[in-house]
N, C-alpha and C positions, 0 to 999 in steps of 0.2 A: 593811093594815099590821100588822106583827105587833108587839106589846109586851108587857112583863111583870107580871104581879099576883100577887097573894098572898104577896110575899115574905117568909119567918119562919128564923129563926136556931134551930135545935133542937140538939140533943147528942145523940149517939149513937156506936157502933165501930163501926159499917158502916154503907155508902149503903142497905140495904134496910130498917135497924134506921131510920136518917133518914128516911125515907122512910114507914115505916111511925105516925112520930112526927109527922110534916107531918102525914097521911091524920087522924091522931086527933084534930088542933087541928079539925079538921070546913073545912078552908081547901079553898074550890071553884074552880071556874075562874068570873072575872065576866060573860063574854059566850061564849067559844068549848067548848063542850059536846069538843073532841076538842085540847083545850090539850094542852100536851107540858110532863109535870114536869121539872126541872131538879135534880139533885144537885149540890154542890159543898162539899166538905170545904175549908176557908180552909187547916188544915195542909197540904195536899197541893200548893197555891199557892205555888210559888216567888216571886211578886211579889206575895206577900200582906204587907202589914207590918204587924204586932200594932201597933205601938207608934203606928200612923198612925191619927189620929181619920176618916179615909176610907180608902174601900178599894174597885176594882174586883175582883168576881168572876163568872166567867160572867159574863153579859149584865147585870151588877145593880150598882150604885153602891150601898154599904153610908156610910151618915150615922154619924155620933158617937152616935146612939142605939142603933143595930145593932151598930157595936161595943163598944158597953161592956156588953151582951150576949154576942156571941161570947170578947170575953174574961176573961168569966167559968169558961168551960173550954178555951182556947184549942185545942187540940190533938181535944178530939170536938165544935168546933164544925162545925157545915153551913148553907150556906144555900141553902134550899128556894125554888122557885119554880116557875112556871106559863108559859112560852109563849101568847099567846095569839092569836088574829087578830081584829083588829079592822074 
């Protein structure tokens, strides 16, 4: 079964800038050694709503704690995560 870990909200202006910000938080993959990262800019989410204390993106359910994080820079917020097989 495949599901997802490590998920963290970073800032950045590009998915490799994001990407490169995840790698630095030291966030690993918890069991699958060939997990598949996930990028998702919430600007770039048409059915993203700021103003919503939830939010699906990609594969990840973001809580009222994750967003009041990403809206702290709304527009170079990302959320990063991990693919992984279980």
């Amino acid at each position: 079964m495949i599901h997802t870990t490590g998920t963290r909200v970073v800032f950045a202006d590009s998915s490799e800038e994001a990407k490169a910000a995840y790698e630095a938080l030291g966030v690993k993959p918890e069991h699958d050694p060939n997990a598949k990262m996930d990028i998702c800019k919430c600007a770039d989410d048409p059915e993203f709503d700021f103003e919503s204390p939830f939010n699906l993106i990609g594969e990840v359910s973001l809580s009222p704690e994750y967003m009041d994080i990403v809206n702290q820079d709304p527009q170079r917020a990302y959320v990063v995560y991990y693919f992984e097989e279980a």
